[in-house]
C-alpha positions as CSV (number, residue, x, y, z in Angstrom):
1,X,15.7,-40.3,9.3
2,X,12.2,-41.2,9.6
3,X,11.4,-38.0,11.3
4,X,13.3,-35.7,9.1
5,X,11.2,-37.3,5.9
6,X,8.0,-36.6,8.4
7,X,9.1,-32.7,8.9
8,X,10.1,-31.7,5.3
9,X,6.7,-34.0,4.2
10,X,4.8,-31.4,6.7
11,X,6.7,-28.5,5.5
12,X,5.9,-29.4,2.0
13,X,2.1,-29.5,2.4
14,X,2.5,-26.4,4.6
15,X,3.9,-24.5,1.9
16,X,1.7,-25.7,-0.9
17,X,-0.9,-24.3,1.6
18,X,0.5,-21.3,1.8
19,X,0.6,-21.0,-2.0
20,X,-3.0,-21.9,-2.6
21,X,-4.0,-19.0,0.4
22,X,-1.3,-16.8,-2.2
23,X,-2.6,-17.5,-5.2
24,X,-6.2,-16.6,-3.8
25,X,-4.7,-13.5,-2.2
26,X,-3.3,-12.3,-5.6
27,X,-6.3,-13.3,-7.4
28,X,-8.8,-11.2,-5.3
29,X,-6.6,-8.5,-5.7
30,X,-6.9,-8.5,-9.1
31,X,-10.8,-8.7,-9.7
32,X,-10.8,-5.3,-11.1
33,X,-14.5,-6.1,-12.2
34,X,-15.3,-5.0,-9.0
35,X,-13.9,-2.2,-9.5
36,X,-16.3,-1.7,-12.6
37,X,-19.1,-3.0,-10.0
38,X,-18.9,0.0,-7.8
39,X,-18.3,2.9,-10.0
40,X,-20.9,2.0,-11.9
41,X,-23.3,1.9,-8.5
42,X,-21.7,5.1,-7.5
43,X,-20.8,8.2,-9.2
44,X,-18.8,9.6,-6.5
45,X,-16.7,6.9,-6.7
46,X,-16.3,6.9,-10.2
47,X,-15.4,10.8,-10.1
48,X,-12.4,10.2,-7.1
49,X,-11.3,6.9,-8.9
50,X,-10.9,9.1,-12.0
51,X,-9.8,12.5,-9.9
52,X,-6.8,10.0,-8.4
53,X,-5.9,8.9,-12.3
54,X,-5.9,12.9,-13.3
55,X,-4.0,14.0,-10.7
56,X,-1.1,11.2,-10.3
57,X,-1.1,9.7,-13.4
58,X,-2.3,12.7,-15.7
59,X,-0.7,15.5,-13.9
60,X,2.1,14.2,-12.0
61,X,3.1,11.5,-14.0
62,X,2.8,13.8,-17.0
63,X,5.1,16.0,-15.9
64,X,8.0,13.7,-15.5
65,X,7.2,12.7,-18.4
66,X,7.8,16.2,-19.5
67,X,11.0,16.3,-17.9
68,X,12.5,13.6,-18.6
69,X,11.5,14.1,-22.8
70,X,11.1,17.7,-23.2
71,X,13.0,19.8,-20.5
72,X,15.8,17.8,-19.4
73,X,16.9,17.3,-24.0
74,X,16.4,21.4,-24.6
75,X,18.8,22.1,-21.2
76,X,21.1,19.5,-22.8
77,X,20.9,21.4,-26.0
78,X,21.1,24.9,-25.1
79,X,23.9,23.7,-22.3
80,X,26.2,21.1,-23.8
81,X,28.6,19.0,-22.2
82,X,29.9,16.7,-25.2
83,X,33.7,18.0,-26.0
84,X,33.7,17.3,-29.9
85,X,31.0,19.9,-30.6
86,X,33.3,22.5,-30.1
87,X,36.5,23.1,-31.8
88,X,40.2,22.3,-31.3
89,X,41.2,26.0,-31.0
90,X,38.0,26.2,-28.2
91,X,39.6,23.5,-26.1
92,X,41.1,26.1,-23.6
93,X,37.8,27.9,-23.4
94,X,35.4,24.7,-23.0
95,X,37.5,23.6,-20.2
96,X,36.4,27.0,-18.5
97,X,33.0,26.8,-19.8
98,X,31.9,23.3,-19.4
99,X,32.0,23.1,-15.5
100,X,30.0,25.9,-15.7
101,X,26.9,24.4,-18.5
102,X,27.0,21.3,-16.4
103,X,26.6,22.9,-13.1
104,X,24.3,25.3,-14.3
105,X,21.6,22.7,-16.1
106,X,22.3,20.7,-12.1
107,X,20.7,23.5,-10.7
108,X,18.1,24.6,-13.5
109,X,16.7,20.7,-13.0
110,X,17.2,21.1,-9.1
111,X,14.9,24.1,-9.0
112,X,11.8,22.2,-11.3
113,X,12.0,19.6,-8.2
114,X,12.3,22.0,-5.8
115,X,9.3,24.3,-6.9
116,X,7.1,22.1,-9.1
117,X,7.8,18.1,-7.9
118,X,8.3,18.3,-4.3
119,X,5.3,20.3,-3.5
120,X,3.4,18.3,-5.9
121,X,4.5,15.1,-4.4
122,X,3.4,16.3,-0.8
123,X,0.1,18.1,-2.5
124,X,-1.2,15.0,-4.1
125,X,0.1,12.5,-1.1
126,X,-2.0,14.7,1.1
127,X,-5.4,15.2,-1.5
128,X,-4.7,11.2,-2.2
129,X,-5.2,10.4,1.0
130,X,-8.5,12.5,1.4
131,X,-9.7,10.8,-2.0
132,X,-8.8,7.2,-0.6
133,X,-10.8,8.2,3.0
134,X,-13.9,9.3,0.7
135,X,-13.3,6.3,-1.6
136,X,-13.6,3.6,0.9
137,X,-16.7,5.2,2.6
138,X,-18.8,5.3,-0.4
139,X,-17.6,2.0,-1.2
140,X,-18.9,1.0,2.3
141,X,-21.9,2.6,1.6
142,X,-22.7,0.7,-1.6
143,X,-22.1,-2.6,0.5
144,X,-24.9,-1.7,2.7
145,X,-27.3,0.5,0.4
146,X,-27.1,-3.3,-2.2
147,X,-26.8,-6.1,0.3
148,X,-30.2,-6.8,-0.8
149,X,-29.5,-6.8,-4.7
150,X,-26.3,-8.7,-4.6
151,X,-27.1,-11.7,-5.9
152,X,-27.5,-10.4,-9.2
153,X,-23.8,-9.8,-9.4
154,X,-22.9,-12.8,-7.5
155,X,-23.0,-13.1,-4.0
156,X,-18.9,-13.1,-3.5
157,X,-18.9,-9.9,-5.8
158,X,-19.7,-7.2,-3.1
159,X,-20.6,-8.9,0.4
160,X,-18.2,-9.8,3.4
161,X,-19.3,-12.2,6.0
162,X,-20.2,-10.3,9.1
163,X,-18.3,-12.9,11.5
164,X,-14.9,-10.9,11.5
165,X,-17.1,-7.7,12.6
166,X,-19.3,-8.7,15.0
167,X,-17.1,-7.5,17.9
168,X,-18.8,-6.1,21.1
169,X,-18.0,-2.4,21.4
170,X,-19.1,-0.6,24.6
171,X,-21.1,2.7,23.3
172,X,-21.3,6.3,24.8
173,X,-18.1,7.7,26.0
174,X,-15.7,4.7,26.9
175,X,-16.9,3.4,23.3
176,X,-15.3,6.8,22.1
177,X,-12.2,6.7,24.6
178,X,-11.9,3.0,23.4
179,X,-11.9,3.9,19.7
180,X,-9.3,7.0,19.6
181,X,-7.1,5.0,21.8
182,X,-7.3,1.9,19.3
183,X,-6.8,4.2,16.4
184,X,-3.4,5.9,18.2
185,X,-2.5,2.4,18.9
186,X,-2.8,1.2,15.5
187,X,-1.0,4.6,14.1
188,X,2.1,3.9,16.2
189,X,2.0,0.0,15.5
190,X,2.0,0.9,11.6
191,X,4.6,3.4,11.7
192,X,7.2,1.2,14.1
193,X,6.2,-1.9,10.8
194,X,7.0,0.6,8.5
195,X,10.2,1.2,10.1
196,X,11.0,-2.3,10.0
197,X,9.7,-3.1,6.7
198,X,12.5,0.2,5.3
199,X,15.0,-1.1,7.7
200,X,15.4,-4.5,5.6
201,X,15.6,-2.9,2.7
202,X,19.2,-2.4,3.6
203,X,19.8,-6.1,4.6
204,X,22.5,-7.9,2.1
205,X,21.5,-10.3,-0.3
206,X,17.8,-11.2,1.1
207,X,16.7,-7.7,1.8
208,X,15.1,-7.3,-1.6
209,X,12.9,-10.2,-0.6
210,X,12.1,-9.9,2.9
211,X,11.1,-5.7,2.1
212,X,9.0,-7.1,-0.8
213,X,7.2,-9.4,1.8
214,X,6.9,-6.9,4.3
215,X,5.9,-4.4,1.6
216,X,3.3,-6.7,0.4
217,X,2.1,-7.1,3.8
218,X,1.8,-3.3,5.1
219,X,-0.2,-2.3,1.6
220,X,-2.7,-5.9,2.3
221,X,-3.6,-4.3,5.7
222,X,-3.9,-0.6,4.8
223,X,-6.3,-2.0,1.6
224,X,-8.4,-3.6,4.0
225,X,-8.0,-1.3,7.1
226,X,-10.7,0.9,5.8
227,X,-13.0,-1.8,5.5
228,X,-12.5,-2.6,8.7
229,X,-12.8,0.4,10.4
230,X,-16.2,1.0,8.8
231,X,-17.1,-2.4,9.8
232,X,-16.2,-1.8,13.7
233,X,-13.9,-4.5,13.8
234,X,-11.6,-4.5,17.1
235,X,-8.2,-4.2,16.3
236,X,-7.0,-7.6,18.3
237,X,-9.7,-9.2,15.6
238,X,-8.2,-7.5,12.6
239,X,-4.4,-8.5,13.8
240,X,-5.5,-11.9,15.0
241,X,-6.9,-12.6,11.7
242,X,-4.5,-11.1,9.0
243,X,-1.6,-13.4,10.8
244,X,-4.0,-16.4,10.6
245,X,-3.9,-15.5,7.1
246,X,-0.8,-14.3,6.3
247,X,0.1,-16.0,2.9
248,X,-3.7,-15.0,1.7
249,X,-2.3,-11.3,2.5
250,X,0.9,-11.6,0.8
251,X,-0.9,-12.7,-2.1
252,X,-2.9,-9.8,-1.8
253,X,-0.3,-6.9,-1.5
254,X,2.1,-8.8,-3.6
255,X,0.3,-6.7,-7.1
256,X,0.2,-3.3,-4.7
257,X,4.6,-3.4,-4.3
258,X,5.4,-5.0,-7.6
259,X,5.5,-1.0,-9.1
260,X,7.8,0.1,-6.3
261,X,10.3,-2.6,-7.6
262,X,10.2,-1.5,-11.4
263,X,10.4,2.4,-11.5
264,X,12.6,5.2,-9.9
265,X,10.9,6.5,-6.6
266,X,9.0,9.3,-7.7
267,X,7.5,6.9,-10.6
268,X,6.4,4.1,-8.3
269,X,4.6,6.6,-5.9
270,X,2.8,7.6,-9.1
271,X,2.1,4.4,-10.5
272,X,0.9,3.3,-6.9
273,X,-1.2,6.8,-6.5
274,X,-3.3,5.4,-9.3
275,X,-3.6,1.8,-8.8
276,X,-3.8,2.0,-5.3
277,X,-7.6,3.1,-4.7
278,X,-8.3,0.6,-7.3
279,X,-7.2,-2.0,-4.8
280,X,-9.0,0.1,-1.8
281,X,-12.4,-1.3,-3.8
282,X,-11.4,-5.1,-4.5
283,X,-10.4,-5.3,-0.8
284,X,-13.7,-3.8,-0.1
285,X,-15.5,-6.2,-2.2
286,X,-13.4,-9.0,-1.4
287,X,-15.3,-12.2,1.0
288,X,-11.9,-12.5,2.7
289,X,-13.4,-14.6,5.0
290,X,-14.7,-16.9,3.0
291,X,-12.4,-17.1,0.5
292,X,-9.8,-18.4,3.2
293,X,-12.2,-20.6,4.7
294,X,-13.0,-22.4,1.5
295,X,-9.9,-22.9,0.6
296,X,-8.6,-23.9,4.1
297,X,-11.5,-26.7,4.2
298,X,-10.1,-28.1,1.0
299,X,-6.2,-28.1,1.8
300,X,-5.7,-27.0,5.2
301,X,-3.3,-23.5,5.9
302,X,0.1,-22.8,7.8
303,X,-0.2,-21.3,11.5
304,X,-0.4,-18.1,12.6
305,X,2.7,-15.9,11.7
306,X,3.1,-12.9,14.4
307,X,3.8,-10.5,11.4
308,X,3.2,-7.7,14.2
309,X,4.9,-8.9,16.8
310,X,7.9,-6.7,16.8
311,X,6.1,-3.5,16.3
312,X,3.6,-4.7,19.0
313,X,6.3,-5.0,21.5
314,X,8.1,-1.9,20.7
315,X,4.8,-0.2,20.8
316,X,4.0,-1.7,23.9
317,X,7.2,-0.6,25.4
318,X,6.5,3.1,24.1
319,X,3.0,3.4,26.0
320,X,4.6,2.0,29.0
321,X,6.6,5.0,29.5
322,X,3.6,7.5,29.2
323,X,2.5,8.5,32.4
324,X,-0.7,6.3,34.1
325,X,-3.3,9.4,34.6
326,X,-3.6,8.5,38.5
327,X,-0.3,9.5,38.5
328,X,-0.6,12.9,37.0
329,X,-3.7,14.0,38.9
């Protein structure tokens, strides 16, 4: 009995760890102030911040919005399907007719998404992409161009401790062998966790949950992959420390997937198109390290996690099949 009490008493403090390293996440996440920080020390930024509003939320947004209010009522209107506008003596013909309205607005609304929202989608998930690439380098660039001024916005405002980046990377060209060959690595690892993140979406009963954890995890680590990479941090250091960290991450992403949860599919990916780089710049000006530090020193922090480890394995298993290049010489 004694040791039961002692387990759930340990998993009780564990998980009120886990919810202060959450809580901070979440928080961080949310310090849109930084947001204000670096378009205001950048105009680029603040013209792709506002290009990524126009285009998903102006623009694509807008027409759904369109759609939805305008198109989809006049099709209704000019192509009824309700039987008791028309008259008894036109029963015999509406019967005829109706199949025909209805089947004929089906295809009208088919051919907007075919011609206007499905090249859209893949047009601004492409240019998104770009903007978000452009976003985080200028963002990086602020970092270093203000290191020197940052105190006058706070110190935690715009500065990340340089511990997590300080790996050893060989230069000249096994540097640049090593680099592509992390970055395919890391490709395939995300892709096989995406995978499993929309495989548990189809899990009964406790899918919902475990795809909005997973979720919350994939968009923590893309947010802060850009930092990363323009911080030349080693992906083993990048893995290592998000599943140190993993509730702090959670926290994070959790704001990022709460959209996805609310609105139909094409909605969310607008709603996320816009709110997304805006969570590219906290991660950027967020002291993760120290944040999780602080807060560790003051109530301690769950183990390591290994979010990654399936993917890792599967990915592992993947480049063992690929031929060794002493064998195909």
């Amino acid at each position: 009995m004694f040791i039961l009490q002692s387990m759930a008493s340990s998993l009780a403090m564990h998980a009120i760890d886990a919810g202060f390293l959450w809580f901070a996440g979440f928080k961080e996440a949310c310090s849109f102030r930084r947001v204000a920080i670096f378009c205001f020390r950048s105009r680029i930024l603040l013209i792709r911040t506002g290009q990524c509003f126009l285009l998903n939320g102006f623009i694509f947004l807008g027409s759904l919005f369109i759609l939805k209010s305008v198109v989809i009522p006049i099709l209704l209107w000019i192509l009824p399907d309700q039987y008791e506008q028309f008259n008894a003596e036109h029963l015999y013909d509406h019967k005829a007719v109706m199949p025909f309205y209805a089947l004929l607005r089906s295809i009208l609304i088919e051919l907007v998404y075919i011609f206007w929202f499905y090249p859209l989608y893949i047009f601004s998930f492409v240019l998104s992409t770009l903007w978000y690439n452009d976003i985080a380098k200028h963002a990086f660039e602020v970092l270093k161009s203000k290191e020197s001024t940052t105190q006058a916005y706070g110190k935690n405002e715009l500065t990340e401790s340089q511990s997590t980046s300080s790996t050893e990377i060989p230069g000249g060209f096994e540097g640049v062998c090593l680099g592509i060959g992390e970055q395919i690595y890391s490709i395939l690892l995300l892709t096989l966790f995406f995978i499993e993140v929309f495989a548990t979406g189809f899990i009964p009963y406790f899918g919902k949950a475990i795809n909005f954890l997973l979720l919350s995890w994939m968009y923590a680590y893309y947010c802060f992959e850009y930092k990363w990479n323009y911080s030349n941090v080693a992906l083993n250091r990048r893995l290592d420390f998000f599943e140190s960290n993993w509730p702090f991450f959670a926290g994070f992403g959790s704001p990022c997937v709460i959209p996805i949860f609310f609105f139909s599919p094409l909605v969310s990916y607008g709603v996320m198109a816009i709110l997304y780089p805006l969570f590219v710049l906290t991660a950027a000006g967020t002291q993760s390290e120290q944040v999780i530090s602080s807060i560790r020193s003051f109530k301690g922090g769950p183990k390591k996690l290994p979010i990654f480890y399936a993917a890792n394995k599967i990915a592992m298993s993947i480049l063992q099949l690929l031929p060794e290049p002493s064998k195909t010489r």
